[in-house]
C-alpha positions as CSV (number, residue, x, y, z in Angstrom):
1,X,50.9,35.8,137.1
2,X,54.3,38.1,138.3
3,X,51.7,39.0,141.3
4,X,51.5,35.4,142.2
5,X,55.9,35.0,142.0
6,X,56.1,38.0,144.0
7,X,53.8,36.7,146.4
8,X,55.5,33.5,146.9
9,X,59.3,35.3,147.1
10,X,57.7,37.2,149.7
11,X,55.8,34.5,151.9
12,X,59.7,32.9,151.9
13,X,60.9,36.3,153.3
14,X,58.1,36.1,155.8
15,X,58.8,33.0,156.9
16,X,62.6,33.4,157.3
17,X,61.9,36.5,159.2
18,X,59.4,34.1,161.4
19,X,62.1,31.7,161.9
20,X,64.8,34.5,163.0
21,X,62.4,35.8,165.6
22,X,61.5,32.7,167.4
23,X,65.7,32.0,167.5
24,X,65.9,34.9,169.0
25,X,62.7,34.7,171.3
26,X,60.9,31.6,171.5
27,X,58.2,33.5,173.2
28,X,57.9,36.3,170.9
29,X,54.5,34.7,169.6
30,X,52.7,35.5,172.5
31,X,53.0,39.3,172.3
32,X,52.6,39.6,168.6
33,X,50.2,38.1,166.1
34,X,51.6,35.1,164.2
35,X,49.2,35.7,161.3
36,X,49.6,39.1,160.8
37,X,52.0,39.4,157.6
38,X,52.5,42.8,158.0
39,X,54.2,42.4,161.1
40,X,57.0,40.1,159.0
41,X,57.5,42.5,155.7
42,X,58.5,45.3,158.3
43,X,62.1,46.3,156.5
44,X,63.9,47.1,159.6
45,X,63.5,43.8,160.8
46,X,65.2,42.5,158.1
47,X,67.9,45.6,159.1
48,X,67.7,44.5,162.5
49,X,68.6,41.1,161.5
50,X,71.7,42.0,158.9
51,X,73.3,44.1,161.5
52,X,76.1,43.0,163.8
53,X,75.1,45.4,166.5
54,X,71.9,44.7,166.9
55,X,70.7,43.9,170.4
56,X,66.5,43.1,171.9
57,X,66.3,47.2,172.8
58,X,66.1,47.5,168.8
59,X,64.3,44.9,168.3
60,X,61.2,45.1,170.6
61,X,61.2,48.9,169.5
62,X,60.9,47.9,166.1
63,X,58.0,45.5,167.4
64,X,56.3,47.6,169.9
65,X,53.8,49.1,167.5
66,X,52.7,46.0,166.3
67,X,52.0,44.2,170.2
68,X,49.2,43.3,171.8
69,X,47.9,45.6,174.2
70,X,48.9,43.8,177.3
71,X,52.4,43.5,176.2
72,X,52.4,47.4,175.6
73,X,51.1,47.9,178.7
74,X,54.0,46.1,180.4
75,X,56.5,48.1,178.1
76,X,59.9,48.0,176.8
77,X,63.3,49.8,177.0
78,X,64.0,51.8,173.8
79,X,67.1,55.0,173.5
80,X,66.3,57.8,171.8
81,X,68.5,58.9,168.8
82,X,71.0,61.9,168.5
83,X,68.2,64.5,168.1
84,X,65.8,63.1,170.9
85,X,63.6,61.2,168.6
86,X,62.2,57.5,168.9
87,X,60.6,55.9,166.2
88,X,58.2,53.0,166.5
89,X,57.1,51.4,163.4
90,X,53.2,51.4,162.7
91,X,52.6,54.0,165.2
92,X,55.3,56.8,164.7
93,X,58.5,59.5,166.2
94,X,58.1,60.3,169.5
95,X,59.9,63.7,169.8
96,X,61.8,64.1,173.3
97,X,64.0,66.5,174.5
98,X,66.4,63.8,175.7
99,X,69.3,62.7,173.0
100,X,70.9,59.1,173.3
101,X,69.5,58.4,176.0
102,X,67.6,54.9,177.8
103,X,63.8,55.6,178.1
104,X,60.7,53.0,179.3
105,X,58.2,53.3,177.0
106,X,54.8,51.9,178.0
107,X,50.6,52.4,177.7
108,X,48.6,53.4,180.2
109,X,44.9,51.9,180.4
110,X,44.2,54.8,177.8
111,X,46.2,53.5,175.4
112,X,48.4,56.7,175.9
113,X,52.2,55.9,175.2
114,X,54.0,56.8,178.5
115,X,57.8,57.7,178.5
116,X,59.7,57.4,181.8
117,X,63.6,59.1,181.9
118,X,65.2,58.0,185.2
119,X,61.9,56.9,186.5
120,X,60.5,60.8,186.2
121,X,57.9,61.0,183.1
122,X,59.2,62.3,179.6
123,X,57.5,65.0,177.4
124,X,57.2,64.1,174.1
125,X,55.6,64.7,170.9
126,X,54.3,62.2,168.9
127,X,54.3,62.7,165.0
128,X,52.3,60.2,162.8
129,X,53.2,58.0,160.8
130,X,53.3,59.6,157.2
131,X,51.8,57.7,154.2
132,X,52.0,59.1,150.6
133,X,49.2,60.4,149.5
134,X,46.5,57.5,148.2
135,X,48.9,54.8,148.5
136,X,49.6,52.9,151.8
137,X,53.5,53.5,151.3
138,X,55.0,55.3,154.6
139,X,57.5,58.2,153.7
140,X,60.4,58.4,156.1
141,X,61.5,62.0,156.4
142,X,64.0,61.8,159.4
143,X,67.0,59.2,159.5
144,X,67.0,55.6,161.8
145,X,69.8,54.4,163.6
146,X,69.4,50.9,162.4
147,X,69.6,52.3,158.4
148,X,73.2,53.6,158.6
149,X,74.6,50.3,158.0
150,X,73.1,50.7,154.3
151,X,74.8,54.1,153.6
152,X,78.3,53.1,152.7
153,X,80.5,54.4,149.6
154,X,82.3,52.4,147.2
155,X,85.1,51.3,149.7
156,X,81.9,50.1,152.2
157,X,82.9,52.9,154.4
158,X,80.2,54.0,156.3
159,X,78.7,57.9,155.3
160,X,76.7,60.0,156.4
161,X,73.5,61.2,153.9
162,X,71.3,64.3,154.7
163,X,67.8,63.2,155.0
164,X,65.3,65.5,156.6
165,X,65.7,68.4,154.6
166,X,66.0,66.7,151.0
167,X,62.7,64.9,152.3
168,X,60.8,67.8,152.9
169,X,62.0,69.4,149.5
170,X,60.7,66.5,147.5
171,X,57.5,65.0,148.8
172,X,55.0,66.7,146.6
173,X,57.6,65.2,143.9
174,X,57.4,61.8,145.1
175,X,53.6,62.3,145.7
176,X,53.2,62.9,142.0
177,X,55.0,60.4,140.5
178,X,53.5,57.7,142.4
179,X,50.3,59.1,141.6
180,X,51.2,58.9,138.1
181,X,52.6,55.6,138.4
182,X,49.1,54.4,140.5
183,X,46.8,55.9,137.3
184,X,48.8,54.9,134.4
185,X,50.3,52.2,135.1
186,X,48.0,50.4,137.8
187,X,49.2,47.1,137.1
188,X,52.9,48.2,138.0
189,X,51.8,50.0,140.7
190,X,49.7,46.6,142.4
191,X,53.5,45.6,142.2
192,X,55.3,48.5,144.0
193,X,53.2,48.5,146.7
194,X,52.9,44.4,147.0
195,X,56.7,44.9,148.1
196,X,57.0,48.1,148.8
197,X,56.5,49.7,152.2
198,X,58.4,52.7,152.6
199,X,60.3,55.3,150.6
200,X,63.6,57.5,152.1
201,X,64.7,60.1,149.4
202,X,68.2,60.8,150.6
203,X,71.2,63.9,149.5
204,X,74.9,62.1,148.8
205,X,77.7,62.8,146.1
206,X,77.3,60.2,143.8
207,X,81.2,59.6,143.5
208,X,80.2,58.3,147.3
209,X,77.7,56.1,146.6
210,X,74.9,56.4,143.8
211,X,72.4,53.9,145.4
212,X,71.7,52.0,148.5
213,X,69.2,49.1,147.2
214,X,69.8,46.2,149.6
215,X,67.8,42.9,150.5
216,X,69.3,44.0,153.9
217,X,66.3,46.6,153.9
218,X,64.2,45.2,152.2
219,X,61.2,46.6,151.7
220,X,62.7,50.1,151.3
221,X,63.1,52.2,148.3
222,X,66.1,54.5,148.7
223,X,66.3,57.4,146.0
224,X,69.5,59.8,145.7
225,X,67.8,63.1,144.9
226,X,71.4,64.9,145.0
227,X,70.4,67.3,141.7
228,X,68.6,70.5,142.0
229,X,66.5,70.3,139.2
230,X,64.9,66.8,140.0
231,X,61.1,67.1,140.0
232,X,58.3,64.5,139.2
233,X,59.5,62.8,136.4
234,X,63.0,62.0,137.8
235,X,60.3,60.2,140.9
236,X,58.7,58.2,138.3
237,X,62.0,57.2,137.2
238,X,63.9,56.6,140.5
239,X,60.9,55.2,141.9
240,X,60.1,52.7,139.1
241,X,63.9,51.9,139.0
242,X,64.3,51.4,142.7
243,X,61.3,49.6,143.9
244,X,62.4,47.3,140.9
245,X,65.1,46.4,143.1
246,X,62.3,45.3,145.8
247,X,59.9,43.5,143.0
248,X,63.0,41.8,142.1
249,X,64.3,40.4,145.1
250,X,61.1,39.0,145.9
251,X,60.1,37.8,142.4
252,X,63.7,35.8,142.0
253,X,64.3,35.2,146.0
254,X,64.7,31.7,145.8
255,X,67.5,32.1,142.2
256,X,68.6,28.8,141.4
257,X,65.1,28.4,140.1
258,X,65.9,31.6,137.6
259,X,69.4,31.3,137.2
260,X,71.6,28.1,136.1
261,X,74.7,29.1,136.7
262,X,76.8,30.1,139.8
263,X,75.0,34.1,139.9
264,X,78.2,35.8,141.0
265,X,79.7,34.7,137.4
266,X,81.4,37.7,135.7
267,X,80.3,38.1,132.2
268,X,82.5,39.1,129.1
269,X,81.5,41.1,126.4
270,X,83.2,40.4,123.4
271,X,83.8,42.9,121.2
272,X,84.6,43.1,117.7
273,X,88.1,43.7,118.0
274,X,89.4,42.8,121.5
275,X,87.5,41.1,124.5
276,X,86.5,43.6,127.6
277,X,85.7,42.1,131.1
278,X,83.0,43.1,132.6
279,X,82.8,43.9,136.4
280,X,79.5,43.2,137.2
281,X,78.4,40.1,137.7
282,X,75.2,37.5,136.3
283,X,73.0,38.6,139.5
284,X,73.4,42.3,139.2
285,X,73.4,42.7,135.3
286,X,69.9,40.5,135.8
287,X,68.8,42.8,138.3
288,X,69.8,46.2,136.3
289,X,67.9,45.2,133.2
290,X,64.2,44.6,135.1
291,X,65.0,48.2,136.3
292,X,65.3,49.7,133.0
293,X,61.9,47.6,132.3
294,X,59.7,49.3,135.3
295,X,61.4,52.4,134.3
296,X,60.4,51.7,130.6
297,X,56.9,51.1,132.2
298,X,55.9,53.8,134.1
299,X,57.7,56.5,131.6
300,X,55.8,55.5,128.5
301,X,52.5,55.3,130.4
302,X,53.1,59.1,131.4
303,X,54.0,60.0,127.8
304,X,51.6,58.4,126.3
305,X,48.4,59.9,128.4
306,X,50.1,63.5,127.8
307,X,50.1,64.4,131.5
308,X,53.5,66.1,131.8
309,X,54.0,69.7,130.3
310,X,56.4,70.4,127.6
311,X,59.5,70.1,129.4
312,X,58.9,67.7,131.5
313,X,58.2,65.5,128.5
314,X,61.0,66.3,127.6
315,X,63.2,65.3,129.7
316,X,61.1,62.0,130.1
317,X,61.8,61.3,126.5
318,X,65.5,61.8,127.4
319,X,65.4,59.5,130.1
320,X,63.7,57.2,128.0
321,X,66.2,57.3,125.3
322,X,69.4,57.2,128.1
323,X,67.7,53.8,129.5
324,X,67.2,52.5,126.0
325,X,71.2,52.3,125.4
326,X,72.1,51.2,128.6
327,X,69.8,48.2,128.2
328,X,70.4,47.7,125.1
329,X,74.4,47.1,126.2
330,X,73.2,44.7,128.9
331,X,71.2,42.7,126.8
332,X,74.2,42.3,124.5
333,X,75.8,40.9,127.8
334,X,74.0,37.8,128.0
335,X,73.7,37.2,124.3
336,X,77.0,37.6,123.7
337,X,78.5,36.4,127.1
338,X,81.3,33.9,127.2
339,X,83.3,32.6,130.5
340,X,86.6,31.7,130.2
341,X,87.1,33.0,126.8
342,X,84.2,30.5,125.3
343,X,80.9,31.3,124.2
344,X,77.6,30.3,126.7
345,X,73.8,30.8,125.0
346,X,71.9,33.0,126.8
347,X,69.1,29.2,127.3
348,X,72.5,28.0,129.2
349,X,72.4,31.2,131.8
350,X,68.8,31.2,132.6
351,X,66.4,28.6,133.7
352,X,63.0,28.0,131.9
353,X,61.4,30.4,134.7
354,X,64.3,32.9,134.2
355,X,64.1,33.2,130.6
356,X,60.8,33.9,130.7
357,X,61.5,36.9,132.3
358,X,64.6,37.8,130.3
359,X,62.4,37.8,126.9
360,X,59.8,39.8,128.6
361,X,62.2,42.4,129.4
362,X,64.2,42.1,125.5
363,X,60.5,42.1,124.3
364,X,59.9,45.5,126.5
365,X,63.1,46.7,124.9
366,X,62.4,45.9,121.6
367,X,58.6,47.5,121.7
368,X,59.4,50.7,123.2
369,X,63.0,51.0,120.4
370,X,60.6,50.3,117.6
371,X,57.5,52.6,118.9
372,X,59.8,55.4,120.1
373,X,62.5,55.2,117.1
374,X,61.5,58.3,115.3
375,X,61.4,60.5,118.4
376,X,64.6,59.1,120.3
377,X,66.9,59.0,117.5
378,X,67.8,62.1,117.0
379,X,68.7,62.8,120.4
380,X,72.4,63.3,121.3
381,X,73.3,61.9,124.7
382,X,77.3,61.8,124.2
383,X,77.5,64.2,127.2
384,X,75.4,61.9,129.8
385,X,77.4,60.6,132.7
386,X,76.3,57.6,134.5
387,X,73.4,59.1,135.7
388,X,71.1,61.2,133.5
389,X,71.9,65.1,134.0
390,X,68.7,66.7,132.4
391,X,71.2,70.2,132.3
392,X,73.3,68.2,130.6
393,X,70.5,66.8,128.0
394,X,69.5,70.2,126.8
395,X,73.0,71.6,126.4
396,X,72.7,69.4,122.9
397,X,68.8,69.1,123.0
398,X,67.3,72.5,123.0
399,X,64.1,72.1,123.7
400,X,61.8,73.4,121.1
401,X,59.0,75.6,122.8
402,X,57.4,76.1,119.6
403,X,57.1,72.3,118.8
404,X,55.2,71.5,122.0
């Protein structure tokens, strides 16, 4: 049933994208395939078209691989980023010795991509477009031009984020975890890769900027691996937790049909004693609680088939148990929200269609607290931070070699 709603969000992505394109060439029909959905879920066309600076030499790059052949025969006009590389989605980075610089790109009768620079022909190597193993997700290892509008810190100040080597470090990680994900949790993973299409695991301090989740990529799983000691099961985590983001902006695209109210409402959570305001609003405290749900998903699957290795499992249950409380607090948002001092149920925040998936996610919640209760309780996580430090976790939670 969530397959069908994700579906739907997504065919109204498509055909927004559609619309965009033919506003910006009403001929652009003709060189690429109307039908072809894939064409239309490509993220950096929806970067291409949330970007002031944008201009056509991005935009028929980003379309190039997906043209007839007689169009990529005639070719295009693309420039070549500050280390020489081009990249063309669906076929791959061309690898020139020429930085920032205007190159034609065309195919020769062989199919053979041609580069011209100042009429003279361009050496290049050309390296494939990388998909995760068994799973039709691409892996971007090297940083796009048209993706450093996402990276901003707190202040929306652009920064810049090391890509290439943190990639490199952390694809048998990612591999993994997805793998994982794709075995034990199939139906999760039909998800993920429904609205998923590629994967950038990026290095930044996190008092920058801890995430980079955006509709204006979407498509596009970003994951922060700035700690040393990630491995596989911070993957499943991050990965569940930020492709949430994706199923999410699909599954609720069209909002007034989820959400009653004006979304950027600021909720209050009433305390006790004295009233504190809280700074998020309706839209992103929604949004944060069906990521703790995929990450509740694919977590418990792992533990429960006994795949990870003592540690590992581990710090999985302590990532378990550090979502737990931090979902519990959101759920107390909405069912103890009030704007304007007075008290709103949550049935006056949510639609029929959003509080269905509200109470699957409190019902997620409640199953895992009740099944996992013995286990997670006597963990101590008062020395977390915002984001779950496993060196942190064992300072207080030794692990026990002798119990696993």
């Amino acid at each position: 049933m969530i397959n069908e709603k994700i579906k739907f969000g997504q065919k109204q992505l498509i055909e927004n994208i559609k619309i965009l394109l033919y506003k910006k060439d009403s001929d652009i029909f003709s060189i690429i395939d109307f039908e072809d959905d894939r064409i239309y879920q490509e993220p950096l066309l929806f970067a291409y078209f949330n970007d002031k600076k944008s201009n056509n030499l991005n935009l028929y790059t980003i379309l190039y691989g997906y043209m007839n052949f007689d169009a990529q025969k005639k070719g295009i006009s693309v420039e070549s980023d500050e280390y020489g590389r081009v990249y063309l989605p669906n076929i791959g980075w061309l690898m020139t010795n020429e930085v920032t610089q205007k190159l034609k790109l065309f195919k020769d009768k062989n199919s053979k991509i041609k580069l011209l620079y100042k009429g003279v022909i361009c050496e290049y190597k050309l390296e494939s477009i990388e998909k995760i193993d068994n799973t039709n997700i691409e892996y971007l290892r090297y940083p796009i031009p048209l993706l450093k509008q996402c990276y901003y810190d707190f202040d929306n100040n652009l920064i810049n984020v090391e890509i290439e080597r943190i990639s490199i470090k952390h694809l048998k990680n990612v591999t993994k975890a997805l793998n994982l994900i794709k075995r034990f949790a199939p139906k999760h993973f039909d998800l993920i890769v429904l609205a998923t299409k590629k994967i950038v695991v990026f290095n930044v301090d996190t008092t920058l900027r801890n995430s980079f989740a955006t509709l204006s990529a979407h498509g596009i799983s970003f994951s922060n691996a700035y700690q040393e000691d990630y491995n596989e099961v911070f993957f499943i985590d991050d990965i569940a937790h930020q492709t949430g983001h994706i199923i999410f902006n699909a599954l609720i695209y069209d909002y007034p049909k989820f959400i009653k109210i004006n979304p950027d409402t600021i909720l209050q959570y009433i305390e006790l004693e004295n009233i504190t305001v809280e700074t998020r609003n309706v839209h992103v405290v929604f949004y944060a609680l069906y990521t703790y749900y995929a990450t509740f998903v694919c977590l418990e699957v792992c533990l429960i088939a006994k795949v990870l290795d003592a540690k590992r499992t581990h710090e999985a249950l302590g990532r378990l148990c550090f979502y737990l409380r931090k979902c519990h607090l959101d759920l107390n948002l909405f069912e103890r929200a009030s704007i304007n001092d007075t008290f709103i149920d949550v049935e006056d925040i949510f639609t029929e269609k959003g509080l269905e998936i509200f109470f699957e996610i409190k019902n997620k919640f409640d199953l895992i607290k009740e099944k996992w209760r013995g286990t997670l309780k006597p963990l101590d996580m008062s020395n977390q931070p915002y984001n779950f430090t496993y060196s942190k976790f064992v300072e207080l939670n030794p692990l026990d070699e002798n119990n696993n």
